[in-house]
Residue, then its C-alpha position, 0 to 999 in steps of 0.5 A: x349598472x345603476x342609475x342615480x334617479x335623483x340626477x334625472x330630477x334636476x333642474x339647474x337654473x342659470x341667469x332666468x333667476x336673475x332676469x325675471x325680477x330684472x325685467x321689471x327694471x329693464x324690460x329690454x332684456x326680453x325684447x320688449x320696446x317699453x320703459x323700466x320701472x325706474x324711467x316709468x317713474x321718472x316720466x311721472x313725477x317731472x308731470x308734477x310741480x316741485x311741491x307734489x312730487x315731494x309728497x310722491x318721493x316720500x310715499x312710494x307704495x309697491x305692491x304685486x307678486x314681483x316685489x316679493x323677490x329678495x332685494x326689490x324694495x332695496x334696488x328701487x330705492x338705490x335706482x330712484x336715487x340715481x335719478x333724483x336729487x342728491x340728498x332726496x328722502x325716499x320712503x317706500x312702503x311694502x304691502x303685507x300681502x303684496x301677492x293679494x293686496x290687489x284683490x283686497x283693495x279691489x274687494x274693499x272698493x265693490x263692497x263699498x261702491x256696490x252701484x260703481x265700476x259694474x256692468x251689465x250683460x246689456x250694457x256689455x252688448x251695446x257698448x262692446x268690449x272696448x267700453x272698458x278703457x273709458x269706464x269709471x273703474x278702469x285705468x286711463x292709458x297715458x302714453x309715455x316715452x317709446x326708448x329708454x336709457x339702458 
């Protein structure tokens, strides 16, 4: 009797090819008690008047691994229409290399701001790790909403 080794290195995928870039959409899927994308944005923008919020709406910038998946940029600009006025113009801007851009950004700014958003070991040591949240160079935590539409 012979054996097909090709079939023993098969690995079939199912939903799991849907769901992971539908969590950044819908984190629920997974269990997770956070807001979508799409209620994250909506949060923010009704935070600012009428006349900013347009400027926003006509600058969405995406950048990161998970906006590489085929279609991304197409379903956040068919759920931000489902959200905002009718007739809204929305543009969205992909990053070149949205898997690096990250590191660029963050590598540009240390090369310009040599003296900012650095610490040193003693300063480590006297402030601790939860210095960090209110440090010039990290990102505040703005608490949004706990439930999200589905």
């Amino acid at each position: 009797k012979t054996m097909d080794h090709g079939s023993l290195n098969q690995i079939s995928i199912g939903l799991e090819k849907f769901r992971c870039p539908e969590v950044v959409f819908r984190p629920h899927i997974i269990g997770l008690d956070q807001t979508g994308i799409i209620d994250t944005v909506d949060w923010i923008l009704k935070q600012y008047p009428e006349e900013i919020k347009v400027r926003l709406i006509n600058n969405f910038f995406v950048t990161g691994g998970n906006t590489c998946y085929p279609g991304f940029c197409e379903r956040l600009h068919k759920d931000l229409t489902q959200i905002l006025p009718i007739h809204t113009e929305i543009n969205i801007h992909h990053a070149d290399r949205p898997n690096l851009a990250a590191w660029t950004g963050a590598s540009w700014w240390a090369a310009s701001h040599p003296t900012e958003g650095f610490m040193t070991q003693a300063e480590y040591q006297e402030n601790g790790p939860y210095y960090f949240p209110e440090h010039s160079a990290s990102n505040r935590y703005y608490p949004t909403q706990k439930k999200f539409p589905s």
